[in-house]
gemmi code that builds the backbone of each chain (N, CA, C; Angstrom):
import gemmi

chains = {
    "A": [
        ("UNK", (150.487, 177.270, 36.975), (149.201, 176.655, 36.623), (148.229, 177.721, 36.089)),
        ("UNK", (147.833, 177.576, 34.826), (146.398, 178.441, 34.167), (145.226, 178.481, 34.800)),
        ("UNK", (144.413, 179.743, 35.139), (143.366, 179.222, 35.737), (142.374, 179.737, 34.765)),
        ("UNK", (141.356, 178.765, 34.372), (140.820, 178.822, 33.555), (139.106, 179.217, 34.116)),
        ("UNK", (138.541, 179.798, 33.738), (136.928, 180.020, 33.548), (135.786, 179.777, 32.728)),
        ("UNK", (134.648, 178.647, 33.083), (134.579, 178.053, 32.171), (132.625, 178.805, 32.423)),
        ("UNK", (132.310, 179.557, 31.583), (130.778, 180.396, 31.873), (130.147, 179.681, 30.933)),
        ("UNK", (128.855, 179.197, 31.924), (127.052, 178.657, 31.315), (126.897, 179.404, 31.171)),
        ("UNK", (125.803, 179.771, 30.345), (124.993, 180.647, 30.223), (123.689, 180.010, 29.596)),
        ("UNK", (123.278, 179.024, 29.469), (122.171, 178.507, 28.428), (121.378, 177.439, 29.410)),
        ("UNK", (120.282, 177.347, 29.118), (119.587, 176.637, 30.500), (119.502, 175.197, 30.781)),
        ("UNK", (119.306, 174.637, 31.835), (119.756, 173.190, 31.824), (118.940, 171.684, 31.605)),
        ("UNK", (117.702, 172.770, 31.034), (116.957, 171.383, 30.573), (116.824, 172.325, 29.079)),
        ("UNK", (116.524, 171.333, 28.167), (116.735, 172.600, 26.551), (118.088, 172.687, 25.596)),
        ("UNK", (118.953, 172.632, 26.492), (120.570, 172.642, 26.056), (121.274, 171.392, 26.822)),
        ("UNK", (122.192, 171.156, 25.830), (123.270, 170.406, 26.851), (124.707, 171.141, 27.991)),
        ("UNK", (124.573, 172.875, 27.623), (125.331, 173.493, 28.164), (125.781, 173.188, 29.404)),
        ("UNK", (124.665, 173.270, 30.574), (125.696, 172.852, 31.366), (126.524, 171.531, 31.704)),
        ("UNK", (126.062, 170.406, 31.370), (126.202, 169.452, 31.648), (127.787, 169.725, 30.934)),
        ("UNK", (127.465, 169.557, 29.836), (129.153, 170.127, 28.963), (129.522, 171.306, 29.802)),
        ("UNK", (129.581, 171.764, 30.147), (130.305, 172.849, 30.451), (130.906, 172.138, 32.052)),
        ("UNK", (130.423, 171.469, 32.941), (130.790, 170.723, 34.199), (131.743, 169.908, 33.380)),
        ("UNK", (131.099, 169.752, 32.371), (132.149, 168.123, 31.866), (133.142, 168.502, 31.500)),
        ("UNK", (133.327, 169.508, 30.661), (134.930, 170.238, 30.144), (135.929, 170.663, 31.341)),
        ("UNK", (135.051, 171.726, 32.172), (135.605, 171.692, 33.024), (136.558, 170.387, 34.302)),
        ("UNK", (135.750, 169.298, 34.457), (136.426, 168.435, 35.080), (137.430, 167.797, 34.262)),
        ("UNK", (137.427, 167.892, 33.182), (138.196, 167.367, 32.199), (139.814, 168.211, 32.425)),
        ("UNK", (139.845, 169.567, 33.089), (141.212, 170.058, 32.882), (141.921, 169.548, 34.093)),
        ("UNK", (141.130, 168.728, 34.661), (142.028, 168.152, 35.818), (143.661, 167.112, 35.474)),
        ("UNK", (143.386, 167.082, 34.186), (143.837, 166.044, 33.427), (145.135, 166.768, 33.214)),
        ("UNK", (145.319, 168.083, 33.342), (146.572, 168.960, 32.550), (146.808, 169.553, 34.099)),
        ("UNK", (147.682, 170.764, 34.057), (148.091, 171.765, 34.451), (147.286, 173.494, 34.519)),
        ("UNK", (145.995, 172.650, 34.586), (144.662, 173.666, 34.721), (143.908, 173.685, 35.482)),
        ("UNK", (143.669, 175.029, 36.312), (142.941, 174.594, 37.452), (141.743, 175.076, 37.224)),
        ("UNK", (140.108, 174.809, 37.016), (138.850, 175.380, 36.404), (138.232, 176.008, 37.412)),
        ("UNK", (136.976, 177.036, 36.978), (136.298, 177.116, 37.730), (135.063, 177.401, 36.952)),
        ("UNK", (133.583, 177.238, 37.547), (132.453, 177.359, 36.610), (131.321, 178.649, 37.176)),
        ("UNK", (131.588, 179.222, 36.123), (130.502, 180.271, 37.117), (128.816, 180.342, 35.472)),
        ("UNK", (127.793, 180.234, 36.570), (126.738, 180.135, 35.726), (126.289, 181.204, 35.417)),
        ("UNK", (125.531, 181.799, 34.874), (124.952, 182.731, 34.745), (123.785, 183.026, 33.723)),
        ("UNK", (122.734, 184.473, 33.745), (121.644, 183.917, 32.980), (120.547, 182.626, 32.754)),
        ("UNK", (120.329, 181.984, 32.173), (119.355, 180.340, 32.428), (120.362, 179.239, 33.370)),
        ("UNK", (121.779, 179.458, 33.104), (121.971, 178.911, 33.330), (121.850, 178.671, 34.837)),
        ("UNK", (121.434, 179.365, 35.513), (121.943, 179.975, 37.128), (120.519, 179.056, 37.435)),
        ("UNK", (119.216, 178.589, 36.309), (118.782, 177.462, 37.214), (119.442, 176.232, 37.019)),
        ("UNK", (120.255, 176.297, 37.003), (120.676, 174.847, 37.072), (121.113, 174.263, 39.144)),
        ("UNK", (121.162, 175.407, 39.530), (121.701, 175.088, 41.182), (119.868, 175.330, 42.063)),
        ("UNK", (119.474, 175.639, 41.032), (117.968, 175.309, 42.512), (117.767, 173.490, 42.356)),
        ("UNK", (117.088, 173.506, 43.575), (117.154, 172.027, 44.387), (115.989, 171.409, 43.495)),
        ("UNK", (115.151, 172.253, 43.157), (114.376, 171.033, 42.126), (114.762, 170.727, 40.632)),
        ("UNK", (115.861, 171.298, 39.970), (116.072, 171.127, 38.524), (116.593, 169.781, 38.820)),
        ("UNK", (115.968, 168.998, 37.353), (116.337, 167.891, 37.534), (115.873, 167.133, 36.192)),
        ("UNK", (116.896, 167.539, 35.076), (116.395, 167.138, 33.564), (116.358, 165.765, 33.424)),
        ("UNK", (116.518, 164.935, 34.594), (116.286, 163.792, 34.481), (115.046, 163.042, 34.482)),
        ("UNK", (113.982, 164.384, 35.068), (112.526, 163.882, 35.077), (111.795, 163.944, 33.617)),
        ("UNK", (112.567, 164.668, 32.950), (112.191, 164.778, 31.121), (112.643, 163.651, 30.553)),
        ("UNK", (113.543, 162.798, 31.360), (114.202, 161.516, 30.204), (115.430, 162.270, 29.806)),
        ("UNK", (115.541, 163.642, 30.325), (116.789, 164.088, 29.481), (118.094, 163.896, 30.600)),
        ("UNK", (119.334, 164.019, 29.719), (120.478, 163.359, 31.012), (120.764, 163.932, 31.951)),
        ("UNK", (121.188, 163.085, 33.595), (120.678, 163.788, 34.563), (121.799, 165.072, 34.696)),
        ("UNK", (121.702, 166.255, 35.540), (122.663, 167.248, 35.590), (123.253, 166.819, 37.198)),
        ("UNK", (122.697, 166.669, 37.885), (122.554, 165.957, 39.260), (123.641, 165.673, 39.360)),
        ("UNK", (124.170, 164.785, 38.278), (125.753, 163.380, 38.429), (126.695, 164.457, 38.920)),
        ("UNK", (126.636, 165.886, 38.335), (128.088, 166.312, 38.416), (128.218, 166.742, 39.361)),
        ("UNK", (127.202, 166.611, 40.459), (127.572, 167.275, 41.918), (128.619, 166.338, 42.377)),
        ("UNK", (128.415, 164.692, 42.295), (129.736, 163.921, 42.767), (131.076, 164.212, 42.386)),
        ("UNK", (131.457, 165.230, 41.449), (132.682, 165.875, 40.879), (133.417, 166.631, 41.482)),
        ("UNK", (132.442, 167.846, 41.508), (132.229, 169.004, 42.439), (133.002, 168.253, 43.626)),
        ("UNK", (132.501, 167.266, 44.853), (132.722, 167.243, 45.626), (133.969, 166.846, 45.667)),
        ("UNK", (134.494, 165.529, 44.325), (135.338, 164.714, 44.205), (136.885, 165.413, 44.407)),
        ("UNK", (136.010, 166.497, 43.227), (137.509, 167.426, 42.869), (137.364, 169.036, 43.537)),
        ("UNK", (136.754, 169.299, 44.564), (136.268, 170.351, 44.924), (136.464, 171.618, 43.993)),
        ("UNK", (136.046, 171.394, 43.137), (135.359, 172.801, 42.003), (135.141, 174.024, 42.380)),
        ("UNK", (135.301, 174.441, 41.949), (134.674, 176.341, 42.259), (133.780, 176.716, 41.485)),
        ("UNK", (132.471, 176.635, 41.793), (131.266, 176.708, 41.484), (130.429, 178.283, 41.700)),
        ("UNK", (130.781, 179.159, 40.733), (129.920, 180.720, 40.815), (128.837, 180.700, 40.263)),
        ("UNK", (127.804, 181.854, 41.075), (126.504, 182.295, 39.732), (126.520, 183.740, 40.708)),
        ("UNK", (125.808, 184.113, 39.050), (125.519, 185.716, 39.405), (124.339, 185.889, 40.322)),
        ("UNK", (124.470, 186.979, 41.045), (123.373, 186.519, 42.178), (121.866, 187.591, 41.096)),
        ("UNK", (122.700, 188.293, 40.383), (121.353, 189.388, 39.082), (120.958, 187.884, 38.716)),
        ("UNK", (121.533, 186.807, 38.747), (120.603, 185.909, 37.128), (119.711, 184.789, 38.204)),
        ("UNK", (120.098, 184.909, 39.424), (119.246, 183.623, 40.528), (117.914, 184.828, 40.561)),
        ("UNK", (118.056, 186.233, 40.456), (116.744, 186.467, 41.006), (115.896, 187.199, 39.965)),
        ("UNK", (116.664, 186.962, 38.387), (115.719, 187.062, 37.418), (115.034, 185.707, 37.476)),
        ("UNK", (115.143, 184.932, 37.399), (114.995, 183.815, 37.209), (114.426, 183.088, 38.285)),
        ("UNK", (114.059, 183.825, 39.790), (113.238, 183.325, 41.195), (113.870, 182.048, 41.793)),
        ("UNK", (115.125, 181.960, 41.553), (115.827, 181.292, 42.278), (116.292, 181.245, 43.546)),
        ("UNK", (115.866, 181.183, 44.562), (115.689, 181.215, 45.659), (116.716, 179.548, 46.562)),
        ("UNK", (115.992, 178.533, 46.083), (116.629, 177.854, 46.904), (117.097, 177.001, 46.541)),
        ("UNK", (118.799, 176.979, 46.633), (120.051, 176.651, 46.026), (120.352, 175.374, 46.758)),
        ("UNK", (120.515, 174.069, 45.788), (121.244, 173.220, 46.327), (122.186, 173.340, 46.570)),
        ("UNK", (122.814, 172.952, 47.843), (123.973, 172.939, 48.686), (125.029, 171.635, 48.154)),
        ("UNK", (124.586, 171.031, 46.935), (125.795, 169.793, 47.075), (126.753, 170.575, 45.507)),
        ("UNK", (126.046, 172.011, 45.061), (126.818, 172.649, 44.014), (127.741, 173.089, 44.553)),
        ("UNK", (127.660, 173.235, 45.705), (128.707, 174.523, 46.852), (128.675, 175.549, 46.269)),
        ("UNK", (127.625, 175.960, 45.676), (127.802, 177.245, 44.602), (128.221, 178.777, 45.845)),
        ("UNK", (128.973, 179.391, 45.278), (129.165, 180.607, 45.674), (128.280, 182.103, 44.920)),
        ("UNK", (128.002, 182.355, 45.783), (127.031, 183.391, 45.195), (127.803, 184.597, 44.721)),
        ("UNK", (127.797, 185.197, 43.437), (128.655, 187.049, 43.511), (127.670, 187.918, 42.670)),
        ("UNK", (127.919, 188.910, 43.146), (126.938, 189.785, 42.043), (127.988, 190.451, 40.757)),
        ("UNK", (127.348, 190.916, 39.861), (127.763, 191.221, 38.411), (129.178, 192.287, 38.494)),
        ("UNK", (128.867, 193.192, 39.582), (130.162, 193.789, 39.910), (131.084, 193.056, 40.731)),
        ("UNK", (131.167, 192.431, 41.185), (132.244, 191.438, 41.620), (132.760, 190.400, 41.073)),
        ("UNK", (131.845, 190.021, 40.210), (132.088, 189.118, 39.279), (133.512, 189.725, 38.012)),
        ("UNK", (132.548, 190.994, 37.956), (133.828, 191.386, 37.188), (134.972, 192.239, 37.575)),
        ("UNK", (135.098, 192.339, 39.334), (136.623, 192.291, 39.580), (137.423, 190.810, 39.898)),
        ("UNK", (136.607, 189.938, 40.078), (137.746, 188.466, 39.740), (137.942, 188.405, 38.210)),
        ("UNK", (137.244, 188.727, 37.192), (137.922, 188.130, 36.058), (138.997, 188.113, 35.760)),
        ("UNK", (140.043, 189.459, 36.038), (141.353, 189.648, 35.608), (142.209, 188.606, 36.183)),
        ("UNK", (142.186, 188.023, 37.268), (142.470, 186.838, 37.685), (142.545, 185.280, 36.798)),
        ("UNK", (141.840, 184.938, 36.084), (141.729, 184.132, 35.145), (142.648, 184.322, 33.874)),
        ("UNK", (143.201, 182.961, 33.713), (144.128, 183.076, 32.226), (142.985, 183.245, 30.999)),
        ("UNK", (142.290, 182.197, 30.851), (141.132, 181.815, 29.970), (139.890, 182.170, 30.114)),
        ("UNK", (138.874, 182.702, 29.589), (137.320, 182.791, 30.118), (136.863, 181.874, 28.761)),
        ("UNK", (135.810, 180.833, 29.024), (135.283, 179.878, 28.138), (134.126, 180.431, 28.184)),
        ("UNK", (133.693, 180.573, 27.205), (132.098, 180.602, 27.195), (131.500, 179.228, 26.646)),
        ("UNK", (130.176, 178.686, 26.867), (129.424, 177.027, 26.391), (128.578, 177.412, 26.695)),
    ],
    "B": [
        ("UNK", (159.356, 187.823, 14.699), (158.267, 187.717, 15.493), (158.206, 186.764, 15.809)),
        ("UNK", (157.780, 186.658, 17.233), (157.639, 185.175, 18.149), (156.349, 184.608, 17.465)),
        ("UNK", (156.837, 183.421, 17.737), (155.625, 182.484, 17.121), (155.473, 181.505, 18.160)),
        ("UNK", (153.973, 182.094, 17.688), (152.593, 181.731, 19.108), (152.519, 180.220, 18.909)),
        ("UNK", (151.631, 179.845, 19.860), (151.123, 179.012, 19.558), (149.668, 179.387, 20.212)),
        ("UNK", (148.667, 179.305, 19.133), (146.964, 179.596, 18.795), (145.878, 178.010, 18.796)),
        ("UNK", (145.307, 178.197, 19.602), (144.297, 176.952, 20.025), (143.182, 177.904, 19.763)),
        ("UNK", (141.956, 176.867, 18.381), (140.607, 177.743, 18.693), (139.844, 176.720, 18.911)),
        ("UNK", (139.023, 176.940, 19.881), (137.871, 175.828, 20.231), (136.459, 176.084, 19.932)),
        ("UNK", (135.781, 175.517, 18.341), (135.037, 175.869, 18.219), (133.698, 174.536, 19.056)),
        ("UNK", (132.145, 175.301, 18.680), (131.475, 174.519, 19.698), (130.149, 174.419, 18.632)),
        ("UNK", (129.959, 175.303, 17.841), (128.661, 175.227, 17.055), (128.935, 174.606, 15.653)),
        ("UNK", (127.975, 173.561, 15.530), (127.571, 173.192, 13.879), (127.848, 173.747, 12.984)),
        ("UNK", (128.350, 173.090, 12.074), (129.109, 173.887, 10.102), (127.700, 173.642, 9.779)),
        ("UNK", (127.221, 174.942, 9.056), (126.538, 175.428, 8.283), (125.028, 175.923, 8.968)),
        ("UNK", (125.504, 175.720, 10.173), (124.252, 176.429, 10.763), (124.497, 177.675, 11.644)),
        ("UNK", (125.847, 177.454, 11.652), (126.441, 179.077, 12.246), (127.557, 179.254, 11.158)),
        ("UNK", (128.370, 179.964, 11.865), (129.625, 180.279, 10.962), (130.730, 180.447, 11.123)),
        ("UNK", (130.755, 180.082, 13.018), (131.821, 179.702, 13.433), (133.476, 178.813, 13.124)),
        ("UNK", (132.784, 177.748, 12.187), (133.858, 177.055, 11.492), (134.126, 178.281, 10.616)),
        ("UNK", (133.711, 178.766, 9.820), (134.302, 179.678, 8.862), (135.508, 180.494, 9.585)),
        ("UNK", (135.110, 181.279, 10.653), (135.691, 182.546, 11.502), (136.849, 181.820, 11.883)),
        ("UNK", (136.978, 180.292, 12.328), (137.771, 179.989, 12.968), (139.158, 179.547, 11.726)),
        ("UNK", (138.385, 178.640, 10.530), (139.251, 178.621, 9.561), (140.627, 179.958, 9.456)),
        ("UNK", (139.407, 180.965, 8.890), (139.771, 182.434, 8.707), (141.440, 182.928, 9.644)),
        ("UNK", (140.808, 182.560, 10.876), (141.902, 183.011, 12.028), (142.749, 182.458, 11.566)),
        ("UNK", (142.931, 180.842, 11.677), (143.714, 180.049, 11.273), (144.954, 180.318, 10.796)),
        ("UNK", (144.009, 180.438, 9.104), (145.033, 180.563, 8.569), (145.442, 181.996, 8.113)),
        ("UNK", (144.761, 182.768, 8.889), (145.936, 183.904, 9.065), (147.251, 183.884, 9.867)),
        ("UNK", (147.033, 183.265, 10.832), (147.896, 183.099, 11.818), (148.946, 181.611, 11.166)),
        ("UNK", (148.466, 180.612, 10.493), (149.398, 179.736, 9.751), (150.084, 180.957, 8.692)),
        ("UNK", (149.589, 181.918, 7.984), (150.356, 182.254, 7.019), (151.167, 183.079, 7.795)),
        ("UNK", (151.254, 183.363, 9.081), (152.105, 184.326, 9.901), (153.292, 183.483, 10.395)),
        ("UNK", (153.408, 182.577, 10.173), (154.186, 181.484, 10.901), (153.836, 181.015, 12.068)),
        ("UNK", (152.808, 181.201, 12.568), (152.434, 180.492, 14.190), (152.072, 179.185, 13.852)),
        ("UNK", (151.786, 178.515, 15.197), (151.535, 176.812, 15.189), (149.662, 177.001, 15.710)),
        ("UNK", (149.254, 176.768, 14.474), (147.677, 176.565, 14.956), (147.106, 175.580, 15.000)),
        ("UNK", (146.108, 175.541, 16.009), (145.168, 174.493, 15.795), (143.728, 174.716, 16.074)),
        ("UNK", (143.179, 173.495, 15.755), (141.549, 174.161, 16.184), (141.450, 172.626, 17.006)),
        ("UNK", (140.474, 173.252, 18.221), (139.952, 171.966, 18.758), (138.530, 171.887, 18.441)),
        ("UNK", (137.648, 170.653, 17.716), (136.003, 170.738, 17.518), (135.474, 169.899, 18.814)),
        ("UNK", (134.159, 170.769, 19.399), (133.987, 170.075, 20.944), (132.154, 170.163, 20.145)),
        ("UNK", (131.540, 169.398, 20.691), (129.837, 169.020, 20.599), (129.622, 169.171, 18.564)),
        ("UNK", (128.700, 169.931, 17.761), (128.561, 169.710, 16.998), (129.697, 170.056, 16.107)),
        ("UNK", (130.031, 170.753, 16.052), (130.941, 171.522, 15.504), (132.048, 169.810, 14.358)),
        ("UNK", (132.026, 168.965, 15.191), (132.768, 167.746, 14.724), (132.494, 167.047, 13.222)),
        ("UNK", (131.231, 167.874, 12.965), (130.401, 167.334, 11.925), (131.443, 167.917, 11.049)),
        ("UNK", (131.716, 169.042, 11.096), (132.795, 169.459, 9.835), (134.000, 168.553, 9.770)),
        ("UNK", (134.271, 167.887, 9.974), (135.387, 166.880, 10.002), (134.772, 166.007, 8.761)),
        ("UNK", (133.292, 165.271, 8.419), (132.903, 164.522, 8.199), (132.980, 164.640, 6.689)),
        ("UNK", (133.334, 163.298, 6.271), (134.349, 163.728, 5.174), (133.084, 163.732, 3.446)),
        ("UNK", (131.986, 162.818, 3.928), (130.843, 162.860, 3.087), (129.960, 163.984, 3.020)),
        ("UNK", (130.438, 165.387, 3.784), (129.906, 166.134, 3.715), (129.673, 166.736, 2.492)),
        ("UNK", (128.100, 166.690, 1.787), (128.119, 167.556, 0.528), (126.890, 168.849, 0.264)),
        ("UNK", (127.628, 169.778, 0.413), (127.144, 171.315, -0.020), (127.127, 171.590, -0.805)),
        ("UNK", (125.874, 172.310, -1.710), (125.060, 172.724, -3.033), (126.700, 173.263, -3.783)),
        ("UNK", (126.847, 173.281, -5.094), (128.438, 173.454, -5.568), (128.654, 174.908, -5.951)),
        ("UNK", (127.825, 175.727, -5.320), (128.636, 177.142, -5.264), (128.941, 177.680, -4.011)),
        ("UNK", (128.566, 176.612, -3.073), (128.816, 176.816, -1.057), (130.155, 176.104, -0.854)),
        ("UNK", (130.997, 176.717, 0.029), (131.966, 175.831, 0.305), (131.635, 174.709, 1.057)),
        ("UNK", (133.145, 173.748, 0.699), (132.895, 172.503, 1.947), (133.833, 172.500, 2.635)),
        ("UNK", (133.160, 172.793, 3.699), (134.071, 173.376, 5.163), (134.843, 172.080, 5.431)),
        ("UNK", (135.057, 170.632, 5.305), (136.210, 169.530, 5.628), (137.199, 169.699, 4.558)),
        ("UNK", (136.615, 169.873, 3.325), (137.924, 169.949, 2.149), (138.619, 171.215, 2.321)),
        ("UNK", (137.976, 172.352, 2.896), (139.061, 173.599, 2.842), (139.809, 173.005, 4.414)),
        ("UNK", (138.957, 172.366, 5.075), (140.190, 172.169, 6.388), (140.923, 170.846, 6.042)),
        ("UNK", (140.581, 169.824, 5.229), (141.519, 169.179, 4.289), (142.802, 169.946, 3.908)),
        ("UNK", (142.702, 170.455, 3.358), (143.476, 171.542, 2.787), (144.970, 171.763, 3.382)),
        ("UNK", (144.007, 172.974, 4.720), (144.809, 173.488, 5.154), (145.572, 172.448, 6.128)),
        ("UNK", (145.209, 171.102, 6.261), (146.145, 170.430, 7.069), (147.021, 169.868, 6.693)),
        ("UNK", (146.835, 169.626, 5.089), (147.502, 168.955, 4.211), (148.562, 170.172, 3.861)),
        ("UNK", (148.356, 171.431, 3.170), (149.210, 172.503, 2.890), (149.953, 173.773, 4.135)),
        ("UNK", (148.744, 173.590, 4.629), (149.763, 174.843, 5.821), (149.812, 174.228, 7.011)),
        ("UNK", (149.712, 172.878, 7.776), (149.908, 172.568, 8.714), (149.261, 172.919, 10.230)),
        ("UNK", (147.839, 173.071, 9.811), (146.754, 173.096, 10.695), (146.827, 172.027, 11.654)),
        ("UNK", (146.668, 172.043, 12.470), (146.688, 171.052, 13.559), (144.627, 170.868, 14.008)),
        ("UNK", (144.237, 169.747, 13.733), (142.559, 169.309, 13.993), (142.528, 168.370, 15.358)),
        ("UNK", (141.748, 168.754, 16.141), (141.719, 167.384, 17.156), (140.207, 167.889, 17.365)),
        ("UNK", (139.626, 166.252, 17.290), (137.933, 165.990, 17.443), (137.884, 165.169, 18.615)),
        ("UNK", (137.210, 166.189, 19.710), (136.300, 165.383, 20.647), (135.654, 164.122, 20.428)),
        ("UNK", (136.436, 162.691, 20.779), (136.487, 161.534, 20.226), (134.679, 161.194, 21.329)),
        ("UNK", (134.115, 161.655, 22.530), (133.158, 161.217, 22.968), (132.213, 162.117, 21.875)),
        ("UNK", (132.465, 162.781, 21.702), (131.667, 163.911, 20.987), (130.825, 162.992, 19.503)),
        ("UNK", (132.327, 162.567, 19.101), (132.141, 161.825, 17.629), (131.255, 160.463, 17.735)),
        ("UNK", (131.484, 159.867, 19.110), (130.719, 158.552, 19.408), (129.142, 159.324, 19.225)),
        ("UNK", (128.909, 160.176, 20.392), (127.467, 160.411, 20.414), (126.790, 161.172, 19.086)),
        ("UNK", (127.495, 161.342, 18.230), (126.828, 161.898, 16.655), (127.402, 160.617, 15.296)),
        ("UNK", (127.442, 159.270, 16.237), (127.818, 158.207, 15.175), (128.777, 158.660, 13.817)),
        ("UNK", (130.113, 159.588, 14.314), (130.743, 159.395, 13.578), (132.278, 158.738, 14.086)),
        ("UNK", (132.426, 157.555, 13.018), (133.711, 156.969, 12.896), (135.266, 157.530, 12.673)),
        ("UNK", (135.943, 157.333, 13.238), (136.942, 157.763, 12.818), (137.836, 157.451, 11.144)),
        ("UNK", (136.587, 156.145, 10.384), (137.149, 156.128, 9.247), (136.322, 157.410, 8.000)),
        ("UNK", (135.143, 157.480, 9.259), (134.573, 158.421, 8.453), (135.429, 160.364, 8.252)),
        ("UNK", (135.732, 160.621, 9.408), (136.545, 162.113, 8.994), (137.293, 162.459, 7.992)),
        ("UNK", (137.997, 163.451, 7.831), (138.755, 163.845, 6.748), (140.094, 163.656, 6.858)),
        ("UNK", (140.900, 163.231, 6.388), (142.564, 163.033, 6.324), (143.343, 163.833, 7.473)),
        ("UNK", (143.926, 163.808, 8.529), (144.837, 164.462, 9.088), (144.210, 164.843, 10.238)),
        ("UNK", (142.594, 164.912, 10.389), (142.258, 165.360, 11.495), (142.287, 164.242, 12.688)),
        ("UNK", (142.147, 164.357, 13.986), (142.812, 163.187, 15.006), (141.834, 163.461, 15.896)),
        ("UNK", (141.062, 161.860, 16.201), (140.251, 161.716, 17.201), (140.491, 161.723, 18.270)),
        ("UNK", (140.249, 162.964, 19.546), (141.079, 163.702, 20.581), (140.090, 163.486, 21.729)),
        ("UNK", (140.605, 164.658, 22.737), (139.615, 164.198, 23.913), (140.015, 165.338, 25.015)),
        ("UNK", (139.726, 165.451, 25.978), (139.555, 166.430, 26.847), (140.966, 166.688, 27.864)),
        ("UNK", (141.650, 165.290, 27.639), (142.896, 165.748, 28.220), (143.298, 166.789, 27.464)),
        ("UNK", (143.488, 166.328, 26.185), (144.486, 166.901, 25.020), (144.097, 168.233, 25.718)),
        ("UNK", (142.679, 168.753, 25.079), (142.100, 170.648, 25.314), (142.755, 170.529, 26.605)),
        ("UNK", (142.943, 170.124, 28.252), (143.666, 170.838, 28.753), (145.034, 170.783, 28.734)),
        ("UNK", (145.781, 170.141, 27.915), (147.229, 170.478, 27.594), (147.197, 171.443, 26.979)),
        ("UNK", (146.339, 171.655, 25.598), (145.944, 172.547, 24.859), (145.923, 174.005, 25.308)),
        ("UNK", (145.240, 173.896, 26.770), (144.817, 175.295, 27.368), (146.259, 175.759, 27.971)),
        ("UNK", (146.658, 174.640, 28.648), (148.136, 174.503, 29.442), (149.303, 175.445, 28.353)),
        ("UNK", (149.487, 175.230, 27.465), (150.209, 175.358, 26.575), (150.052, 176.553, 25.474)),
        ("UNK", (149.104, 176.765, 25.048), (148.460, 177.441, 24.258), (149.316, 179.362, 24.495)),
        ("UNK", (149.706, 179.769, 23.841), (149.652, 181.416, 23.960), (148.456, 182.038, 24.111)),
        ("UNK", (147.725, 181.781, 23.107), (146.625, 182.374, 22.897), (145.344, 181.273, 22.485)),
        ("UNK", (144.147, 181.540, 23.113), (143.103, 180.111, 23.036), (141.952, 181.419, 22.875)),
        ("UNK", (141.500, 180.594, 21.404), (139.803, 181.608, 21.251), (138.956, 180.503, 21.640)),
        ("UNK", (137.740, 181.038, 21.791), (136.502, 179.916, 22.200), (135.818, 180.565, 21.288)),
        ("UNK", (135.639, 179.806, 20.204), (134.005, 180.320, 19.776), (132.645, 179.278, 20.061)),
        ("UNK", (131.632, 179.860, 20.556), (130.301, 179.533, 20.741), (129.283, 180.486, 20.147)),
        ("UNK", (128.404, 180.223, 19.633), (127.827, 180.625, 18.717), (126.445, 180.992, 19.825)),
    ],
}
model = gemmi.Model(1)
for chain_id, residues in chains.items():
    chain = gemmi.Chain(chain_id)
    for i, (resn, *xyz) in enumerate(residues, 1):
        res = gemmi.Residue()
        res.name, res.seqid = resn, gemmi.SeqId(i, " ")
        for name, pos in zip(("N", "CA", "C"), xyz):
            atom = gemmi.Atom()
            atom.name, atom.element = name, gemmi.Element(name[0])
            atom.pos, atom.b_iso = gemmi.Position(*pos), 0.0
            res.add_atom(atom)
        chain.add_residue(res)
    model.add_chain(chain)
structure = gemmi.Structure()
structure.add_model(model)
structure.setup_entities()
């Protein structure tokens, strides 16, 4: 089985990145791929407890926590981009795992694929 | 020489980046090498499929050169078929040979693939 890496980086009200990027990712459930999503940069607000592009009218990001849980996901962010960015308090239904930039980049070699969106 | 098989997944808009170009490019280097290529188009990027696309006549048109190459060197196209709904394009609207696809396919695609570029712009 490929394990694939699928990196946000673009922020979650403004872009459709993450939302696509959750969505591709659940999508390899479909093959012989096992995903994982690690955020980083804007994207890393997407796991505090008040984002919620649904209060703009824009589509909600929220939905894909039922995924996450459905298909238990592996959900990373850099812990450099939660505290450029004053991210402090992380919803718990991302199960996000926290790593910092050097750890981050001793799992990569682990991964078949790295996606960037 | 073994022959690969090459998946590129582009993600940004024809003519506002240049990603379709780069990815063409690869392509068909790798078609004139004998490998089995394809490109997968995911969010805008699908627009290059669209077969009414018309660019000033000394710019290329990025569907007729991938016309082309699907028709002559055996490019393999698959368009993110939700992708195409939410930018109201039809599947009678694309260009010849390309195939309205979907997210299983990209992970067989990934499954399978030798080598998989991502471009994002």
């Amino acid at each position: 089985m490929k394990k694939v890496l699928f990196v946000i980086y673009q922020a979650p009200a403004g872009s459709i990145w993450p939302n696509e990027g959750f969505r591709t990712a659940f999508g390899m459930y479909a093959d012989d791929v096992e995903p994982e999503v690690l955020l980083i940069d804007q994207a890393a607000i997407t796991l505090a407890r008040e984002t919620e592009p649904k209060k703009l009218g824009l589509l909600s990001i929220k939905m894909v926590q039922k995924y996450i849980g459905k298909y238990d996901t592996k959900v990373l962010v850099e812990k450099e981009s939660l505290q450029k960015f004053h991210v402090t308090d992380l919803d718990e239904a991302y199960q996000a795992e926290v790593l910092s930039r050097a750890e981050l980049h001793a799992r990569l070699p682990q991964y078949d694929h790295v996606v960037f969106m | 020489m073994e022959k690969l098989k090459i998946t590129i997944q582009v993600m940004a808009p024809p003519y506002s980046y240049q990603d379709l170009d780069t990815a063409l490019n690869i392509a068909e280097a790798g078609l004139d090498k004998g490998h089995d290529v394809g490109i997968f188009l995911f969010a805008d990027s699908i627009l290059s499929t669209f077969s009414r696309v018309k660019p000033i006549r000394m710019d290329r048109n990025i569907p007729e050169c991938m016309k082309t190459m699907i028709a002559e060197k055996g490019l393999r196209v698959d368009i993110c078929g939700i992708c195409m709904d939410y930018r109201g394009v039809s599947p009678q609207e694309v260009i010849k040979g390309a195939k309205p696809s979907g997210l299983p396919e990209l992970a067989a695609l990934m499954a399978t693939s030798d080598r998989f570029i991502n471009l994002m712009a």
